[in-house]
C-alpha positions in Angstrom: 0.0 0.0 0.0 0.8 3.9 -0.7 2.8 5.7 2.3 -0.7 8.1 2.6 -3.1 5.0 2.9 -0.9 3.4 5.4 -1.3 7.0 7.5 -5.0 7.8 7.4 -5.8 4.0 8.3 -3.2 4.3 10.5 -4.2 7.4 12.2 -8.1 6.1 12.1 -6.9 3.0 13.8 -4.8 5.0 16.7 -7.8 7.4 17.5 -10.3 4.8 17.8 -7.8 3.1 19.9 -7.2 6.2 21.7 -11.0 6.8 22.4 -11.6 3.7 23.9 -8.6 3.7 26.3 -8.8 7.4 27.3 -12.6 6.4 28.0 -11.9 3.4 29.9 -9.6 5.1 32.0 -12.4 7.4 32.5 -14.6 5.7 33.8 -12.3 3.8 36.0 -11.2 6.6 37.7 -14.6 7.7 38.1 -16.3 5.0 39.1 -16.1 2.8 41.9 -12.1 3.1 42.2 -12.0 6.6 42.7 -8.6 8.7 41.1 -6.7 7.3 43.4 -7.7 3.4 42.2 -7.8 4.1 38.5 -4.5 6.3 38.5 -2.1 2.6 38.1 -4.4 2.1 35.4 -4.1 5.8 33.6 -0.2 6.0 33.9 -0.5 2.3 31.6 -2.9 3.6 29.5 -0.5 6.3 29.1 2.4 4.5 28.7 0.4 2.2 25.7 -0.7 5.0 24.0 2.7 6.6 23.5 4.1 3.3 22.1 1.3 3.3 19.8 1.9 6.4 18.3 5.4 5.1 18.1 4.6 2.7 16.1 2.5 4.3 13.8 4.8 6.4 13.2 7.9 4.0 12.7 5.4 2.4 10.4 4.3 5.1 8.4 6.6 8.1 8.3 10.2 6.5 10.1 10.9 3.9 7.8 12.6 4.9 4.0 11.6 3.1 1.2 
């Protein structure tokens, strides 16, 4: 595939992915944990969300073809 498909379904794929993390973490943290029980989970989330976006951008923008 072309280096602009591999971007937009790339960045399509990341902010679904992003939507439902950021959302879980939500509603962990506002639920029955409390901020306090759902921040282990956030700083993850976090932490799997930047190496996402690493990898989409290794895939689509770091590599030279």
């Amino acid at each position: 595939m072309s280096k602009l498909v591999n971007l937009i379904t790339g960045l399509i794929g990341f902010g679904l992915f992003a939507v439902f993390i950021i959302g879980l973490s939500h509603s962990i943290s506002t639920g029955f944990a409390g901020f306090m029980g759902g921040l282990p989970f956030m700083i993850i989330a976090i932490f799997v969300l930047a190496l996402a976006l690493y990898n989409l951008w290794e895939d689509t923008l770091g590599r030279k073809d």
